[in-house]
C-alpha positions, 0 to 999 in steps of 0.5 A, a space after each residue: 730903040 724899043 724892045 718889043 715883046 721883051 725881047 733883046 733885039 738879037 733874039 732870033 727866035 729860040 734857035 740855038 745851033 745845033 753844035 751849042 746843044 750838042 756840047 751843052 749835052 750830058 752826052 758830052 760832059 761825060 765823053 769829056 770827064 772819060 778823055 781827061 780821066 784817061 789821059 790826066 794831061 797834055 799827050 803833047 807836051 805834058 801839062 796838066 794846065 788848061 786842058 781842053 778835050 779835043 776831038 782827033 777826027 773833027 766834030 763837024 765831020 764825023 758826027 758818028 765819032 763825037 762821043 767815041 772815046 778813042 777819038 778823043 785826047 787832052 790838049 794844053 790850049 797851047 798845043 790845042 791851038 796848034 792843031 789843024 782842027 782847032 777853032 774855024 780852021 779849015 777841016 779835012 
């Protein structure tokens, strides 16, 4: 196949999800340097390997709480995983 305009074939116009633009922003970069200076470490397990910021009350639902710093904690990324908000589970 032929590339036209040169453009990859799975361009699709400029649109870049909303969430990608939000978690790329300045905004997020520094909620996630406040949670892990705060908490250093897993608050489950204790490890300080692979640590990944995680929201307590889901990203997608609660728009007003992304950059709350008390909705934040630092997971390891294996007891992120075990979270019911980790990854496309289903959010309540």
């Amino acid at each position: 196949k032929r590339v036209l305009e040169g453009r990859h074939f799975r361009w699709k116009g400029g649109i870049t999800p909303i969430r990608k633009k939000i978690m790329a922003s300045v905004e997020y970069r520094l909620w996630r340097k406040s949670v892990l200076e705060r908490d250093k470490k897993c608050i489950w397990c204790g490890s300080d390997r692979n640590l990944h910021a995680d929201h307590i009350k889901p990203f997608a639902i609660y728009p007003e709480l992304r950059f709350a710093i008390d909705n934040g904690r630092i997971l390891c990324f294996e007891c992120h995983k075990k979270t019911n908000t980790y990854g496309n589970k289903v959010q309540s």
